[in-house]
C-alpha positions as CSV (number, residue, x, y, z in Angstrom):
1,X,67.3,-38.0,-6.8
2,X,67.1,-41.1,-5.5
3,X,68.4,-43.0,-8.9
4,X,72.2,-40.9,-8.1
5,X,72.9,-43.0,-5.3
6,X,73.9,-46.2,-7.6
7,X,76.4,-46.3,-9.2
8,X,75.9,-46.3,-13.0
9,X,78.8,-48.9,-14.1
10,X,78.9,-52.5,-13.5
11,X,79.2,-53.9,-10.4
12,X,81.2,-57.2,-9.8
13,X,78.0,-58.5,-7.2
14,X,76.0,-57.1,-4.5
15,X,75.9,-58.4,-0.9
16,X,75.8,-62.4,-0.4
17,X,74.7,-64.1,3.2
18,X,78.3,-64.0,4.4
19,X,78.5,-60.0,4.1
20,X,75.0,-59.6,5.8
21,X,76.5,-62.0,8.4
22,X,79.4,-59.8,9.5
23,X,77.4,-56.6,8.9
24,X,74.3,-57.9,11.2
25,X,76.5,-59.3,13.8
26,X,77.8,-55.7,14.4
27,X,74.9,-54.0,14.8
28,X,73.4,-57.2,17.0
29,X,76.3,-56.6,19.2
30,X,76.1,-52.4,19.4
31,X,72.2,-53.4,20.0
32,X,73.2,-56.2,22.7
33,X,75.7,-53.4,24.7
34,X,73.1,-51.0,24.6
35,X,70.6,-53.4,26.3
36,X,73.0,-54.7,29.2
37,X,73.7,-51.2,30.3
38,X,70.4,-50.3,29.7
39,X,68.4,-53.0,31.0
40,X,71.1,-55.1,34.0
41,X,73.0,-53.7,36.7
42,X,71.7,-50.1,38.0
43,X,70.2,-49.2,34.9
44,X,71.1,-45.6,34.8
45,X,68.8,-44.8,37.1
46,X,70.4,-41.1,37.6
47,X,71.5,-38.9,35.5
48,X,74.8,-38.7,36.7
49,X,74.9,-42.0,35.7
50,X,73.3,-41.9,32.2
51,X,75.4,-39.1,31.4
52,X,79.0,-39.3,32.6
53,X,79.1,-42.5,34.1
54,X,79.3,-41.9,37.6
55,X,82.9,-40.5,36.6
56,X,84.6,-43.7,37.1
57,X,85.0,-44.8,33.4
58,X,88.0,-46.5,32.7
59,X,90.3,-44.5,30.1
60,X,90.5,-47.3,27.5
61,X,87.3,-47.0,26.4
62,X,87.1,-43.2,26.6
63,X,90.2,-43.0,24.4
64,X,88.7,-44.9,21.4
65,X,85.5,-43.1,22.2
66,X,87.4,-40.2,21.6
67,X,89.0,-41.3,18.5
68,X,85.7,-42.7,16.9
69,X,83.7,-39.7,17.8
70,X,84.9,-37.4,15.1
71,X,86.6,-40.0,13.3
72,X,83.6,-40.3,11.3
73,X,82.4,-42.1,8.3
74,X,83.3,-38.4,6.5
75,X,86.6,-39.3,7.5
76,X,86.7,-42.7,6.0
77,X,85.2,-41.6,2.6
78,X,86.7,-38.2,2.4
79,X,90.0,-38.6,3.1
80,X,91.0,-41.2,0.7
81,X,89.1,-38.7,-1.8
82,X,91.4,-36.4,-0.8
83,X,94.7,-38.1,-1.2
84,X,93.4,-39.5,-4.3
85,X,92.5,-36.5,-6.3
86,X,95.0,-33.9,-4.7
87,X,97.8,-35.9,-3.6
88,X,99.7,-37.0,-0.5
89,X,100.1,-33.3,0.9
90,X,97.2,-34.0,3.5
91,X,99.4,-36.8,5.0
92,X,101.1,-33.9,6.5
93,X,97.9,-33.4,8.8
94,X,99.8,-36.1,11.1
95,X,102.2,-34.3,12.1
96,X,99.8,-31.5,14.0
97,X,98.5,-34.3,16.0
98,X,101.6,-34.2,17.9
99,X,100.6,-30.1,19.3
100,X,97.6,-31.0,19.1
101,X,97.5,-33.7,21.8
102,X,99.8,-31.6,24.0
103,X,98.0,-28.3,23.7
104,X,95.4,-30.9,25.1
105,X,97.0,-32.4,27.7
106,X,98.4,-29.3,29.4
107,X,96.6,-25.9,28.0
108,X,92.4,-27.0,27.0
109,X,91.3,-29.8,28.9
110,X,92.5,-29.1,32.4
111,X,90.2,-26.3,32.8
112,X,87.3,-28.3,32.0
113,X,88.5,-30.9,34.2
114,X,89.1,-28.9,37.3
115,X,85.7,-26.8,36.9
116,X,83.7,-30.3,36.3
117,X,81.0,-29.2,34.7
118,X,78.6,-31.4,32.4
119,X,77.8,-28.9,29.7
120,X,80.8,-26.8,28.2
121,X,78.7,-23.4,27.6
122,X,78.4,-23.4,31.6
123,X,81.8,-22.0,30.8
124,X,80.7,-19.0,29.0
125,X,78.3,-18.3,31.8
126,X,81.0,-18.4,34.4
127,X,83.1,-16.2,32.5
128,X,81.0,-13.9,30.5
129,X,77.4,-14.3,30.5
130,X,74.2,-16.3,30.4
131,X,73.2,-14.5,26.8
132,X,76.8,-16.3,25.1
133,X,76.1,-19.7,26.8
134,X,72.2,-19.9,25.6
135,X,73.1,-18.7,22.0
136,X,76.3,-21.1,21.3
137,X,74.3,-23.7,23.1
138,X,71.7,-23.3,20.4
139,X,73.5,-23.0,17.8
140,X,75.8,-26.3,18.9
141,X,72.2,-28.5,19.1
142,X,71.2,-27.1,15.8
143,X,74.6,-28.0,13.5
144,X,75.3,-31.2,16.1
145,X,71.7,-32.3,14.8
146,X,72.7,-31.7,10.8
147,X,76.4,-33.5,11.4
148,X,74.6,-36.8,12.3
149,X,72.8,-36.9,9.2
150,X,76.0,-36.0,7.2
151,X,78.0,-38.5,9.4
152,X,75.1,-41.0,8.4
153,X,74.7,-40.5,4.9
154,X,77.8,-41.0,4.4
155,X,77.8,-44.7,5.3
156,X,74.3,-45.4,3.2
157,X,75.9,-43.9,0.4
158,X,78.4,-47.1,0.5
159,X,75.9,-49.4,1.6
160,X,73.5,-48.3,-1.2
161,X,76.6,-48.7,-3.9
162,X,77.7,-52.3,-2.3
163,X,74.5,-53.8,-1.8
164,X,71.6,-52.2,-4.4
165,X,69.5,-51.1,-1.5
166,X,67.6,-47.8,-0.9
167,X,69.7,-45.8,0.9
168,X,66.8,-44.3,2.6
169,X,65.9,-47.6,4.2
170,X,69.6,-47.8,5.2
171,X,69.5,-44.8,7.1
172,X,66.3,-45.7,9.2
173,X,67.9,-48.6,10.2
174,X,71.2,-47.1,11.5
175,X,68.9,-44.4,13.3
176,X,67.0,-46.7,14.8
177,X,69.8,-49.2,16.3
178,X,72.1,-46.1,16.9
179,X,69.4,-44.5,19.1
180,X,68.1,-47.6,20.6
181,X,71.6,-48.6,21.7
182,X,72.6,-44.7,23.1
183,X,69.1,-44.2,24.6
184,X,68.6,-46.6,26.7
185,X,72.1,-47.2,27.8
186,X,73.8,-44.2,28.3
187,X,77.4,-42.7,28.1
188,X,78.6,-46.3,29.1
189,X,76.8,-48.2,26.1
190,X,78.4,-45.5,24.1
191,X,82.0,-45.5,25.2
192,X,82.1,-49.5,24.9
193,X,80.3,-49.6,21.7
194,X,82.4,-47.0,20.4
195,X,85.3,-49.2,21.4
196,X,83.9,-52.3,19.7
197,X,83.4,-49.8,16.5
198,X,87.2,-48.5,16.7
199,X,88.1,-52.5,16.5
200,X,86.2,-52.5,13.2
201,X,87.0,-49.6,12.0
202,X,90.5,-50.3,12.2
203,X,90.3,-54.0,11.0
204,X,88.0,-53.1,8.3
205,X,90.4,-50.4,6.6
206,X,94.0,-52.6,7.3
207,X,92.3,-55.4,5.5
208,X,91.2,-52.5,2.3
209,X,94.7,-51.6,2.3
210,X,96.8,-54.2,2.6
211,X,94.7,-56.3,0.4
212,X,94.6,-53.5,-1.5
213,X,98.8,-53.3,-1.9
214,X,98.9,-56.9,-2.6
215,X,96.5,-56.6,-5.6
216,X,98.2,-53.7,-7.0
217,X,101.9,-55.2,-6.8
218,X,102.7,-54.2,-3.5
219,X,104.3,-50.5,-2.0
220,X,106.7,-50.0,-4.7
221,X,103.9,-49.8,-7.7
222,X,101.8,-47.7,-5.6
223,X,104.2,-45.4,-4.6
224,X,105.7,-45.2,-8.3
225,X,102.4,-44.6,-10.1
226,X,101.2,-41.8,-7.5
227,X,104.9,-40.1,-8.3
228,X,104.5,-40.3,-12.2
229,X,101.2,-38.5,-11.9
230,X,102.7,-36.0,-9.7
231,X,100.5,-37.0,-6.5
232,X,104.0,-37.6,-4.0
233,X,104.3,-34.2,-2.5
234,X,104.7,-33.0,1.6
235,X,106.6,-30.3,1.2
236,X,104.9,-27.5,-0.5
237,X,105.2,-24.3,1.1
238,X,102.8,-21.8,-1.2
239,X,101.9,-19.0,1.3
240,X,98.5,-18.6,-1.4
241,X,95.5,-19.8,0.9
242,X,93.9,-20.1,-1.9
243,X,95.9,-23.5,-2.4
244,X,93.7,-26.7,-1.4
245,X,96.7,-28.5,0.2
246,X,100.0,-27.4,1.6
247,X,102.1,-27.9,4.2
248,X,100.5,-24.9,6.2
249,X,96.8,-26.1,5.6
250,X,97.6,-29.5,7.5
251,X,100.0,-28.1,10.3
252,X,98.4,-24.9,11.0
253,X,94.5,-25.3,8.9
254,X,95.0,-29.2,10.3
255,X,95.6,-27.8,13.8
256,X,92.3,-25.7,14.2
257,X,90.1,-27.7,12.7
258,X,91.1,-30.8,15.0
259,X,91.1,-28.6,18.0
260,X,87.6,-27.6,18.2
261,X,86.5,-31.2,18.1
262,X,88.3,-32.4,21.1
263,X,86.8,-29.5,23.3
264,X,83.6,-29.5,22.4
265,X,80.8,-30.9,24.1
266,X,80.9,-34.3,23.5
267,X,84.5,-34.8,23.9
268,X,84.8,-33.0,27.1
269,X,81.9,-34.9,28.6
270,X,84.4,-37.7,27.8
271,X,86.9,-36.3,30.2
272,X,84.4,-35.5,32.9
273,X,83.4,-39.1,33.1
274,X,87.0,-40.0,33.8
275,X,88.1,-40.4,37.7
276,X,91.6,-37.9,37.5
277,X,93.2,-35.8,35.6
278,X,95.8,-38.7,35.0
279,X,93.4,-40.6,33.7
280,X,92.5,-38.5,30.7
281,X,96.0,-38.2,29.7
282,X,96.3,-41.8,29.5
283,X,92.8,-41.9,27.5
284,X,94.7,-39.2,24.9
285,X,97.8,-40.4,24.8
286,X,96.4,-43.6,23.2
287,X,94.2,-41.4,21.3
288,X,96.8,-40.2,19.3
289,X,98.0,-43.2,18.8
290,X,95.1,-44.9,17.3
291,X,94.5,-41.5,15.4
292,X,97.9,-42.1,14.1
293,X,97.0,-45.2,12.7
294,X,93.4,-45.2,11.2
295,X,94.1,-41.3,9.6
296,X,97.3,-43.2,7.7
297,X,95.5,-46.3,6.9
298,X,92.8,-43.8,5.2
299,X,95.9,-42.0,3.0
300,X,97.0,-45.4,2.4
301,X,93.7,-46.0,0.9
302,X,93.5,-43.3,-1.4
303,X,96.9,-43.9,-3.1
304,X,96.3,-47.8,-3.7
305,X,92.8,-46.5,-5.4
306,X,95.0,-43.9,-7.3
307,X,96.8,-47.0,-8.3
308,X,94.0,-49.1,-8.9
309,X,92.3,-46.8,-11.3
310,X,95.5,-44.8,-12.6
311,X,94.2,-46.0,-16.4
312,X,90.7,-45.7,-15.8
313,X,89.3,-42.9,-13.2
314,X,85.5,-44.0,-12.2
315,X,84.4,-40.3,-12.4
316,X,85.4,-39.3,-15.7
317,X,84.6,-42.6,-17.1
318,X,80.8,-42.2,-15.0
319,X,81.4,-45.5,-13.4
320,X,79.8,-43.8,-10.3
321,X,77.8,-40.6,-9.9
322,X,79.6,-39.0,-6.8
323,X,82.9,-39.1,-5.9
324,X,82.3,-40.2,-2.3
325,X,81.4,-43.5,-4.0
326,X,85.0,-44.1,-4.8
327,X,85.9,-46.1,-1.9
328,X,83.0,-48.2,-1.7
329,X,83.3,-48.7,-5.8
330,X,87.2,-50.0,-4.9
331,X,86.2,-52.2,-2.6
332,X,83.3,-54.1,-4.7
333,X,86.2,-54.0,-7.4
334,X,89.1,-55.6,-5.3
335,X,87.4,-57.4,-3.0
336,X,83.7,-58.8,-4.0
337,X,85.5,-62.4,-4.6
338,X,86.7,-62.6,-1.1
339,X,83.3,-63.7,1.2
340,X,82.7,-61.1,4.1
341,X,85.1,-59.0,3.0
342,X,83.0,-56.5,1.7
343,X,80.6,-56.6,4.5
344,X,83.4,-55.9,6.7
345,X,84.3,-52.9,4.7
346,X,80.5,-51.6,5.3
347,X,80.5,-52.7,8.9
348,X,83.5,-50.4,9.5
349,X,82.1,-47.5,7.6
350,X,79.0,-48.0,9.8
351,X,80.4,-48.1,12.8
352,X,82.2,-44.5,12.0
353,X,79.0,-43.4,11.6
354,X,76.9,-44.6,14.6
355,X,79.9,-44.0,16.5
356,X,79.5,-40.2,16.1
357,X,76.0,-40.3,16.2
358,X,75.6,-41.8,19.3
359,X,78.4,-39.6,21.1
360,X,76.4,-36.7,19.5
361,X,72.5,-38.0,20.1
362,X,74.5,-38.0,23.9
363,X,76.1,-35.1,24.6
364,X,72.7,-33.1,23.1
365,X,70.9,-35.1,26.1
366,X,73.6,-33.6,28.4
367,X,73.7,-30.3,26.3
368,X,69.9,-29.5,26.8
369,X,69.7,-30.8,30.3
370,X,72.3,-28.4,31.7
371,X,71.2,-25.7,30.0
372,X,67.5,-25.5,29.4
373,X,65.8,-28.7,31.3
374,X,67.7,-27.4,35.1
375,X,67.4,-24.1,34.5
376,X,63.1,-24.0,34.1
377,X,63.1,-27.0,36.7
378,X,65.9,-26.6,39.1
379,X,64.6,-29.0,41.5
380,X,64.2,-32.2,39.5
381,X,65.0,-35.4,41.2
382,X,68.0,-37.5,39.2
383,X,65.9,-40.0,38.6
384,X,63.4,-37.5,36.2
385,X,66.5,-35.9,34.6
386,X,67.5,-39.6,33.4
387,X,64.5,-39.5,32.0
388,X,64.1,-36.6,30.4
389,X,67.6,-37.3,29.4
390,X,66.8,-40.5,27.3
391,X,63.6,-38.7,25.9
392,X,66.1,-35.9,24.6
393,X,68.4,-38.4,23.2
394,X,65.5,-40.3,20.8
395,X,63.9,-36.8,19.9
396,X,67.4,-35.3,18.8
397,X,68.2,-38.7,17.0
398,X,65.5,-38.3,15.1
399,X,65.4,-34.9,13.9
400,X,68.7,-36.0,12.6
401,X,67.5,-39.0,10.8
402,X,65.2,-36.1,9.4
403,X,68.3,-33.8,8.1
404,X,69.5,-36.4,6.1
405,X,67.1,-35.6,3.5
406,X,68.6,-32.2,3.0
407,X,72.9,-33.6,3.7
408,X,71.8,-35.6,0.5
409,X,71.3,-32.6,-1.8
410,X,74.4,-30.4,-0.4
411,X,77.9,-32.5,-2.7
412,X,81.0,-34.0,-1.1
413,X,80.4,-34.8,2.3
414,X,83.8,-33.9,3.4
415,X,83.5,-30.4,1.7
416,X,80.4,-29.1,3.6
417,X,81.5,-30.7,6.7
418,X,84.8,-28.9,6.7
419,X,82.3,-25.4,5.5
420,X,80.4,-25.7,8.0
421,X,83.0,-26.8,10.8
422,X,84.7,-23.5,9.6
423,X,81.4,-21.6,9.6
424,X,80.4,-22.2,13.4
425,X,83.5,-24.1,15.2
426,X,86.1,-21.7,14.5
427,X,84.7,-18.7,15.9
428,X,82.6,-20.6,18.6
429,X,86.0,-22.0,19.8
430,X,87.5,-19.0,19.2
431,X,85.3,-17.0,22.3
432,X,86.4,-19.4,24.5
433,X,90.2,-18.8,23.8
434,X,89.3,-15.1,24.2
435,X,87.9,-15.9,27.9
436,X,90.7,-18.7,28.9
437,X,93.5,-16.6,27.3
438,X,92.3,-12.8,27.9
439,X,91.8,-11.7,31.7
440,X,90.2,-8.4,29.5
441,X,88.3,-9.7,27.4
442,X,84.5,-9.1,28.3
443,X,81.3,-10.0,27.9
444,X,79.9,-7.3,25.0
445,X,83.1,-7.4,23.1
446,X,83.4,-11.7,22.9
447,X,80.2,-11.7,22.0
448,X,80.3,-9.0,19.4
449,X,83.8,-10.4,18.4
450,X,81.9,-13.8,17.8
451,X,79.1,-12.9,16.0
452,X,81.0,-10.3,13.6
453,X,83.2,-13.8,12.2
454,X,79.8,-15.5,12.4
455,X,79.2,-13.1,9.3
456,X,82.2,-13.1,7.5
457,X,82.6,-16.5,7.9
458,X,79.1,-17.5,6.4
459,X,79.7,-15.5,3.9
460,X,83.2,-16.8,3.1
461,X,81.3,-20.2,3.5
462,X,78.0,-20.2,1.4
463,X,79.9,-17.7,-1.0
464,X,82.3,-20.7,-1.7
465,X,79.4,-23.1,-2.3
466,X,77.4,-20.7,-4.4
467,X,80.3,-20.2,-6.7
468,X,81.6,-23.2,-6.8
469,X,81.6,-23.4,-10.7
470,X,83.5,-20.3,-10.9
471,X,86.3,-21.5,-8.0
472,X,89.3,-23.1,-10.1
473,X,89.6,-26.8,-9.6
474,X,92.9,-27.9,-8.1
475,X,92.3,-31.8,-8.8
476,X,95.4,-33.5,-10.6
477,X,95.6,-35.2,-13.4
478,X,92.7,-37.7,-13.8
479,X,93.5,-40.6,-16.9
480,X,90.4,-42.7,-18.7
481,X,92.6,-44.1,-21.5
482,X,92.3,-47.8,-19.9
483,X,89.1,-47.3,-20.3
484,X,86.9,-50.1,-21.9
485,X,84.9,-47.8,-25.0
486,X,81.1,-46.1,-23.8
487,X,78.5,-44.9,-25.8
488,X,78.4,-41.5,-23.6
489,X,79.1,-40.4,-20.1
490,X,76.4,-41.3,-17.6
491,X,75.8,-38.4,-16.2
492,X,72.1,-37.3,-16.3
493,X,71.9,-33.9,-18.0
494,X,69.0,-32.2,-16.0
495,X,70.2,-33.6,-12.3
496,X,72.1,-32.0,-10.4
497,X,75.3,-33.4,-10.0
498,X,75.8,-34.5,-6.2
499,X,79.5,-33.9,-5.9
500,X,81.3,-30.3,-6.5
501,X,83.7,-31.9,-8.7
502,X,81.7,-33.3,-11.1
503,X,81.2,-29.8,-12.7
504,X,84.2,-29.4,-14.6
505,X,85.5,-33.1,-14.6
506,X,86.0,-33.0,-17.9
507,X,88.2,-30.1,-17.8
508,X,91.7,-30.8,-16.3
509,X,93.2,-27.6,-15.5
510,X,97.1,-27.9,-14.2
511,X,98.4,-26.3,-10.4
512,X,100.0,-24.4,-12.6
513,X,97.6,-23.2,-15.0
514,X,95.0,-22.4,-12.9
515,X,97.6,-20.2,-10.8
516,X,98.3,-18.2,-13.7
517,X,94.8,-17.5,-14.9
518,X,93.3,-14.6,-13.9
519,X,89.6,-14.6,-11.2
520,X,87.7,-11.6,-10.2
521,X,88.4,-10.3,-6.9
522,X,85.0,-12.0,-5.2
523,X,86.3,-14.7,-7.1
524,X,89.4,-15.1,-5.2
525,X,88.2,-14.4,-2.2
526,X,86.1,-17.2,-2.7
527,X,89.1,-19.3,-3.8
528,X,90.4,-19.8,0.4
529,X,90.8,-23.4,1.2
530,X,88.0,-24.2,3.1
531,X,91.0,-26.2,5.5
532,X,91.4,-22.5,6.3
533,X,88.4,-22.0,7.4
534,X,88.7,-22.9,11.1
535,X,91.9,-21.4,11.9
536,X,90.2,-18.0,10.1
537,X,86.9,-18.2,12.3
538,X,89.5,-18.8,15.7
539,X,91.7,-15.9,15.2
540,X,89.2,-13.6,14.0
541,X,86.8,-14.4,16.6
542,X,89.9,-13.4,19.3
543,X,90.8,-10.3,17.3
544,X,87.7,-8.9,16.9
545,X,86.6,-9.8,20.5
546,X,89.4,-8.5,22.3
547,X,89.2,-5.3,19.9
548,X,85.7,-4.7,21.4
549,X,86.3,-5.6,24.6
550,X,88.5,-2.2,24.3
551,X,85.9,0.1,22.9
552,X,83.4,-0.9,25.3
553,X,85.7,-0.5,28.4
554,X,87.6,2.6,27.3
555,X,84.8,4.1,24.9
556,X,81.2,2.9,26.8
557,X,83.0,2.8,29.9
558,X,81.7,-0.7,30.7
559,X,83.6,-2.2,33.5
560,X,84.7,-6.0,34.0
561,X,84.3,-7.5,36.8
562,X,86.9,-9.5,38.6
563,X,87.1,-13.9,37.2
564,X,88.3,-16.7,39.5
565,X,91.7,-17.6,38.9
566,X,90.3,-21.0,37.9
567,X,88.7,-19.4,34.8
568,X,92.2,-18.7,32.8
569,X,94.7,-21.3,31.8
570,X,97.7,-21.4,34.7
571,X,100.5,-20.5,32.3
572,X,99.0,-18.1,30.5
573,X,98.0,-16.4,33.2
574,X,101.5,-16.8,34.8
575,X,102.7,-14.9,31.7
576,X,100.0,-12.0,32.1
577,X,101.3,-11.7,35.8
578,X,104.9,-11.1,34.7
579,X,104.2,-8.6,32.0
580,X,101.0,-6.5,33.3
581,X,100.7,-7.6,36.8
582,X,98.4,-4.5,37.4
583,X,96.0,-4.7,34.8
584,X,95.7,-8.7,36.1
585,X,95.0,-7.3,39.8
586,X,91.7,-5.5,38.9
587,X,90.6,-8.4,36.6
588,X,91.7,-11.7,38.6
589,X,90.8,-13.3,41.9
590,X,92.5,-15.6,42.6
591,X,91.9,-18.6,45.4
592,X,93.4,-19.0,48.3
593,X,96.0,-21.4,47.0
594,X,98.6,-18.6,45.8
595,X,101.2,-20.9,43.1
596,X,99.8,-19.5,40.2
597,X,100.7,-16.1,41.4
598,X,104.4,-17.2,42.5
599,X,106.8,-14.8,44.2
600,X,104.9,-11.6,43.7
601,X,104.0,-10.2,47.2
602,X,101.9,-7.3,45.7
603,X,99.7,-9.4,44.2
604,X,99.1,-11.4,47.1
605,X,98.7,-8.7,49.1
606,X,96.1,-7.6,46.7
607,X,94.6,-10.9,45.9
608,X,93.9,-11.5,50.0
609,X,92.1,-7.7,49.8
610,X,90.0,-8.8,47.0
611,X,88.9,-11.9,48.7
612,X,87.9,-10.4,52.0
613,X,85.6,-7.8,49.5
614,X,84.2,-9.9,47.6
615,X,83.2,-12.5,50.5
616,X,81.7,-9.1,52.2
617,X,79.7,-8.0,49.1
618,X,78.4,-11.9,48.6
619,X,76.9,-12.3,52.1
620,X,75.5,-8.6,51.4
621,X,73.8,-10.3,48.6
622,X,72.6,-13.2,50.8
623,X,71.2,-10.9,52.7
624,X,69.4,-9.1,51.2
């Protein structure tokens, strides 16, 4: 297995002193930030401290921690993949970064904000019960734990094509600086290396494209070849989900499978550490900005490779053995006669990758503090829980470093992160929409909800994978007739091939074609976009949830009890109010501060009632 990680062709020179200069200086710095948080000032000496920062982090930093988190090196290699082999469709995904950010800004993280609370599953146990937070808590450190070694494969796959080293060695050595840096110096080493490895990141892939352009011809050759092969397309509107890429997979599919990683744990501990709620719309504001940018400069990138290699694919010709080697492949191509170039290419695909790691080896640390570590030892000192913090933080970094063994053997890293991310983020995200959305949506029905699209969902999922030779390929038009002459592909006969399009490569079936051929039903089924897959697991997830949540009250006869106002988003809520204000009087306290419930005197009438009673029936409880 280990010989597929080089790629087969020629290679126009592996890394010189200059590109290990610019590649060591990043990590020296990531190490150096990590040590002065770490090591000067008040060390993180509580957990407060170590985890969020004290809550006085400036929203600068937060913002392109935000952005790097999930802006991964799956990101960088994938997308460009994307663009290249399916055309510019996916661009589209830019445009749902505009909802996106708003839905943010006024619906999602203002809950969060206002209950301040370190882990997000506290949620769940606020408004439905422990059982939900402990499971999705469980299930979050488990597939956090397998992203980071995707996220880190990803860049030793490019450092093993660029520089002829193991790309096992490669990833001990990202581990170890990524969880020396995040260990020891907390959610403030984090957010500032993170902003040092957005500054790279986006440096690193200007330079690929625009150096990319000028080798080319410029914009006008790019754009002219990617139209004669039929790759310039935003506009398709196919209803068929089957489709990989249309305009309804990036708005809509692009929508839900963004969503989920801004809310989840790491990314909400991000706006926790911030001092106001004005704050954290400055921090995504510029977010979107910078997400703007380094998601265009990554479709950039894959139609001045389409360019580069319009005569001569790399796959088809077995130039290299997995198509997430493409970029890396380019830039060893284009740019191995400019010095430090080509580490500075590596150095940015790096930093995507410790970028999420650290933000995930963190937020696990807050994750199983919160959850687990306070709940068996409730009267730990915030000294210990820094402690035990950092000790969580180098165990969970390693396990990951330990996953990477089995990321390897799984094909395109963006396809099985986007499986999975549909598998488990669209219907964990989805029971929290039932409980900040639904005032009747309970306890046994989320959670039945939920774990009914956990089923479909793996099944849609690893049914997808499992077939994969069966599921028609959508890939256009891929030309090798600038090809210099080979004696025979080099693709080894009894490996498995590490990317899921190497398995029909040879076979160019059109859009068209494939539309018109005929699949067995499990076939089709099969077919879904996996872009799909997070919006699917969401709305299923709600469906099914609230469709319980029925049975069990009117059925079982299992009664709610009353939420805090606090629990629901405001407008929502407002809505509810106006159109079934007395189903919303037996589910909803609210506090004494009466705006959400505006000019209806019933309610407040009723609201002040079920205050007094439930204030009477909690100092019962004291009581007793």
């Amino acid at each position: 297995m280990a010989s597929l990680i080089y790629s087969t062709g020629e290679s126009k020179g592996l890394f010189e002193w200059p590109e290990y200069i610019v590649f060591g200086s990043v990590l020296a710095c990531s190490v150096g930030i990590g040590i002065f948080f770490g090591c000067f000032g008040t060390k993180n000496s509580t957990n407060a401290e170590y985890l969020l920062g004290n809550k006085r982090m400036h929203p600068v930093p937060v913002a392109f921690s935000l952005l790097c988190s999930f802006v991964s090196s799956i990101t960088l290699l994938g997308h460009p993949v994307e663009i290249y082999l399916f055309g510019t469709q996916l661009m589209m995904l830019l445009v749902c970064y505009i909802p996106l950010t708003l839905s943010l800004i006024y619906i999602y993280v203002p809950i969060y904000f206002n209950l301040q609370i370190t882990s997000v599953f506290e949620y769940l146990e606020l408004r439905f019960s422990s059982v939900s937070r402990y499971f999705l808590s469980f299930v979050h450190t488990l597939y956090a734990i397998f992203y980071m070694a995707l996220v880190v494969y990803g860049p030793a796959l490019a450092l093993s094509h660029v520089t002829g080293l193991s790309h096992h060695v490669l990833v001990a050595i990202m581990f170890i600086v990524c969880i020396f840096y995040s260990s020891i110096g907390g959610i403030k080493a984090v957010l500032w290396t993170d902003s040092l490895q957005a500054v790279v990141m986006f440096v690193s892939m200007t330079v690929v494209v625009i150096l990319g352009f000028s080798n080319v011809g410029g914009f006008s050759v790019v754009w002219e070849r990617a139209k004669a092969s039929g790759r310039i397309n935003f506009f398709n509107f196919d209803p068929d989900p089957r489709v990989r890429h249309t305009f309804w997979t990036a708005i809509i599919g692009g929508y839900f499978t963004w969503l989920p990683m801004y809310v989840n744990q790491a990314q909400v501990q991000r706006y926790i550490s911030l001092p106001s709620m004005k704050a954290v719309k400055i921090a995504l504001l510029i977010n979107f900005v910078g997400l703007c940018i380094i998601m265009g400069l990554c479709h950039l990138a894959g139609l001045v490779i389409y360019a580069t290699y319009h005569k001569c694919d790399p796959l088809k010709n077995g130039d290299i053995m997995a198509i997430d080697q493409l970029l890396p492949k380019f830039v060893m191509d284009t740019l191995s006669n400019q010095p430090g170039l080509p580490g500075l290419f590596v150095a940015g695909i790096t930093c995507a990758g410790l970028s999420t790691v650290s933000s995930v080896v963190n937020s696990l640390a807050a994750n199983i503090v919160e959850d687990y570590v306070k709940k068996i030892q409730c009267n730990l000192s915030e000294s210990k829980l820094a402690i035990i913090s950092k000790t969580i933080s180098v165990v969970t970094g390693l396990m990951g470093f330990g996953f990477v063994f089995v990321a390897e053997r799984m094909g395109s890293i963006f396809s099985v992160a986007i499986t999975i991310l549909g598998i488990l983020g669209g219907p964990t995200f989805g029971i929290f929409i039932s409980g900040m959305f639904f005032p009747w949506a309970n306890s046994w029905g989320a959670t039945c909800g939920m774990l009914t699209t956990f089923v479909f969902m793996a099944l849609l999922g690893f049914g997808s994978r499992y077939n994969a030779a069966y599921i028609p390929k959508q890939f256009l038009a891929l030309d090798i007739s600038g090809c210099q002459p080979k004696n025979s592909p080099l693709i080894p006969e009894t490996s498995t091939p590490v990317s899921i399009y190497l398995e029909t490569v040879t076979e160019y079936i059109s859009p068209i074609d494939w539309k018109n051929k005929e699949y067995g039903g499990w076939i089709t089924f099969f077919s879904i976009s996996d872009l799909w897959y997070p919006a699917i697991g969401c709305v299923m997830t709600v469906f099914f949830g609230l469709l319980f949540s029925l049975i069990f009250t009117y059925v079982f006869k299992k009664k709610s009890k009353r939420m805090e106002s606090r629990l629901f988003i405001p407008l929502i809520l407002k809505i509810w109010i106006r159109i079934c204000p007395n189903q919303i009087e037996k589910l909803v306290i609210f506090d004494n501060n009466d705006q959400i419930l505006g000019t209806n005197k019933k309610l407040k009438r009723t609201n002040r009632v079920n205050i007094i009673i439930t204030n009477i029936l909690n100092e019962k409880e004291t009581m007793e």
